[in-house]
C-alpha positions in Angstrom: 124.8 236.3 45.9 123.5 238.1 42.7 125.3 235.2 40.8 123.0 232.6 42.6 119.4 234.6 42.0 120.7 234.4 38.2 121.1 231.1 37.6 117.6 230.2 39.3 116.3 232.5 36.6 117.8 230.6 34.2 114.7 227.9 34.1 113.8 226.4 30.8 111.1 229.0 29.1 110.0 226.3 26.8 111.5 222.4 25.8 114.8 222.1 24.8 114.0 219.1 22.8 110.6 220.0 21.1 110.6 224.3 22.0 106.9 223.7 23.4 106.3 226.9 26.0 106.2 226.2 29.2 103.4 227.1 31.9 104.2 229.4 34.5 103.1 226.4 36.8 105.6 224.3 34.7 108.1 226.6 35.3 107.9 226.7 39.2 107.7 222.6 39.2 110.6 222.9 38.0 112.7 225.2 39.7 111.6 223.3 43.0 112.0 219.8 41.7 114.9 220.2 38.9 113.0 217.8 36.8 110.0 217.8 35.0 108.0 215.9 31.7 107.2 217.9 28.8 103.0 217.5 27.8 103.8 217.6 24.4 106.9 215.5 23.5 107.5 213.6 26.9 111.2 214.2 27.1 111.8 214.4 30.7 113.7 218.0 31.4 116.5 217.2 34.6 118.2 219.9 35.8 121.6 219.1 38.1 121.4 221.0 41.4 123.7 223.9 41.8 127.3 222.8 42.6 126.4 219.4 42.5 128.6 219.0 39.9 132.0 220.3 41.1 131.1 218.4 44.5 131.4 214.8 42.7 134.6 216.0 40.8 136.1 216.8 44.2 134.7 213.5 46.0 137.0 210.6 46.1 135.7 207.5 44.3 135.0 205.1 47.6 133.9 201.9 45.1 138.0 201.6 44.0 139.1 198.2 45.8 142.6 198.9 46.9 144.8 195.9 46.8 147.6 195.4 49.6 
């Protein structure tokens, strides 16, 4: 559980593309959205949800067209 209130501090400070600083405001947009547009470069910041990843790794592929 510790592991989980980590990573949700783990929101951007500042821009990964430009390093502009991030509001406070900024910051809690997005922690509750996971995606948010930087004011001073306009790169668009997405974060993946947590275990979203693993979830489509584990997930079969339902578009394969199986042939009989």
């Amino acid at each position: 559980m510790n592991d989980d209130k980590e990573k949700r501090k783990k929101v951007f400070d500042s821009c990964p593309h430009c390093g502009q600083k991030l509001s406070p405001w900024q910051q809690v947009l997005l922690s509750v959205d996971r995606a948010l547009t930087c004011k001073n470069c306009w790169y668009r910041i997405i974060l993946e949800p947590p275990g979203n990843a693993d979830d489509q790794l584990k997930k079969p592929n339902s578009d394969k067209k199986f042939e009989d």
